[in-house]
C-alpha positions in Angstrom: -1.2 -9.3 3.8 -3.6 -8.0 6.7 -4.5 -10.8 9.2 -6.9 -9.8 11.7 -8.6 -6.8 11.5 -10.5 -4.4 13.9 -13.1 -1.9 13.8 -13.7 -0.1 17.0 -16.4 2.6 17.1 -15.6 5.6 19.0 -17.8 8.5 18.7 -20.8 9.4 16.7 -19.0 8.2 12.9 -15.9 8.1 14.7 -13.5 4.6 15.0 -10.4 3.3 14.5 -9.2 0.8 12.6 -6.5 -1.7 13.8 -5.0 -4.3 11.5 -1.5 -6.0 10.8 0.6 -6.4 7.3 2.9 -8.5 6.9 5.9 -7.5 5.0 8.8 -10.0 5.3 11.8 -9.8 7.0 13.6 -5.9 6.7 16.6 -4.7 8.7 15.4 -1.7 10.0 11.8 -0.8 10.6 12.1 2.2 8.1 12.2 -0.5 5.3 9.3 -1.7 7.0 7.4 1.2 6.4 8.9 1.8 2.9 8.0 -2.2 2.3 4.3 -1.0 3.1 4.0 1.4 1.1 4.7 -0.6 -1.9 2.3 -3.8 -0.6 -1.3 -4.6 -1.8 -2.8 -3.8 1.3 -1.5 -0.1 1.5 -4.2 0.3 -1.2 -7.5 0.7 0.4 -9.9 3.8 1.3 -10.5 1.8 4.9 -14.4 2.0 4.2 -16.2 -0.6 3.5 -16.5 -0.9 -0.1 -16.1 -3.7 -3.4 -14.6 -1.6 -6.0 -11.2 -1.5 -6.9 -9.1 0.7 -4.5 -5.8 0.2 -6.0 -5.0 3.7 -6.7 -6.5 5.1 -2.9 -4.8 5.2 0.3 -7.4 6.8 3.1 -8.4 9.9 1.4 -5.7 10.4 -0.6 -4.2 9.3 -3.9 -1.8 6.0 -3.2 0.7 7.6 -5.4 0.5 10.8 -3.5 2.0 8.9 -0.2 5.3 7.2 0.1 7.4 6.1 3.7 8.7 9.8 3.5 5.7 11.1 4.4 5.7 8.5 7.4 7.4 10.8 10.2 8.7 8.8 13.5 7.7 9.6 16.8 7.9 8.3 19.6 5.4 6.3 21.9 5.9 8.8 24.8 5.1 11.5 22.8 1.6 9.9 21.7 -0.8 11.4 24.2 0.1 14.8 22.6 0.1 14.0 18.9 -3.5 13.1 19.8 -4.5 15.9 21.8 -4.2 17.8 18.4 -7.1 16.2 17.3 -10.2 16.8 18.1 -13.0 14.4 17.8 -15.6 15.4 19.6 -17.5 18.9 20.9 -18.1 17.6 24.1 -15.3 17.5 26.6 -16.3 14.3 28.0 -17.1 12.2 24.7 -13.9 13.9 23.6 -11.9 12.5 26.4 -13.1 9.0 26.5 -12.5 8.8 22.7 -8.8 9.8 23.3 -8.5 7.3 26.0 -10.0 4.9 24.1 -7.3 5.1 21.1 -4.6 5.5 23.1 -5.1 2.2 25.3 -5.2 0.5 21.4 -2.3 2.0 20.7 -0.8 1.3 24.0 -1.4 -2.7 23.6 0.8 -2.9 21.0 3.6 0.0 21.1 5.7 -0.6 24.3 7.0 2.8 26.0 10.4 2.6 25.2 9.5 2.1 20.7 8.5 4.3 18.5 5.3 4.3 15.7 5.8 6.7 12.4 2.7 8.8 11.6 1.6 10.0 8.5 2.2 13.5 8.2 -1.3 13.9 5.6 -4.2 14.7 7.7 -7.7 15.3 6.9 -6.2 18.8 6.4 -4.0 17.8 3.6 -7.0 18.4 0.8 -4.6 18.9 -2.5 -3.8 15.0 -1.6 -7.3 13.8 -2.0 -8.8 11.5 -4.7 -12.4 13.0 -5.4 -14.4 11.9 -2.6 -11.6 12.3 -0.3 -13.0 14.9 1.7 -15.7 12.5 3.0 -13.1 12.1 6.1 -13.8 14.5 8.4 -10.4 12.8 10.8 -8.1 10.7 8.9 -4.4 9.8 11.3 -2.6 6.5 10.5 -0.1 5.4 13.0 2.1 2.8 12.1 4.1 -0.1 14.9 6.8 -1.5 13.0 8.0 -4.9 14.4 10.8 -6.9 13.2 10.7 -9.5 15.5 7.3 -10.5 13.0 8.1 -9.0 10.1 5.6 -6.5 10.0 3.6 -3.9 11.7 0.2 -2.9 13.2 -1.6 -0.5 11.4 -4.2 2.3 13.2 -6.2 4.3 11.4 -8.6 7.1 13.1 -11.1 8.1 11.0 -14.6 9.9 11.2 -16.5 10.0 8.2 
């Protein structure tokens, strides 16, 4: 279940969301991430809300997404997975919010680990439940830890 949770506003509608599940002990941090997908708190739309989200991950359909679609990479590499997104018109405001989300995600991932991102985006539309497309930025980047038996979740998101 998600313990502490995190909202950090970045931009404009922009934030990121921080949180950790946890799963219960898994040999390798791919069961991890196969263990979340399967858990109650994989089901949410990440905006605030009290309806039932059990069928809703982000945007997208819950049954749409499974730990396949979860690619690895690793935390050197972060800086230019984010650089792909843009999430702001000006330069500067675009800057700080990079710097911003990649100090979060630099708290928890060490250098030498590695996070799994979901490969659906915002541009991933034939995923989305109907009022999907409300997320102009949707990334979730997932920090699998075995040593707790669970992982930190971050998800960017403008809406």
């Amino acid at each position: 279940m998600p313990q502490t949770e995190t909202i950090t506003r970045l931009w404009d509608y922009g934030w990121i969301h921080h949180d950790r599940v946890d799963l219960g002990s898994s040999a390798t941090e791919a069961a991890l991430v196969e263990a979340y997908c399967s858990c109650p708190p994989f089901h949410t739309s990440f905006l605030p809300t009290d309806t039932d989200e059990s069928g809703l991950h982000g945007p997208f359909y819950a049954e749409r997404i499974s730990a396949k679609h979860f690619t690895p990479l690793n935390a050197s590499d972060l800086p230019c997975y984010l650089k792909t997104i843009e999430f702001a018109d000006d330069p500067a405001d675009d800057q700080e919010a990079h710097d911003t989300i990649l100090g979060k995600l630099q708290e928890t991932l060490a250098a030498d680990r590695k996070c799994y991102v979901l490969i659906h985006t915002e541009e991933t539309s034939q995923h989305f439940h109907d009022w999907g497309s409300i997320f102009f930025i949707f990334r979730e980047i997932l920090v699998p830890n075995l040593a707790t038996d669970g992982l930190d979740r971050f998800v960017i998101g403008y809406d």
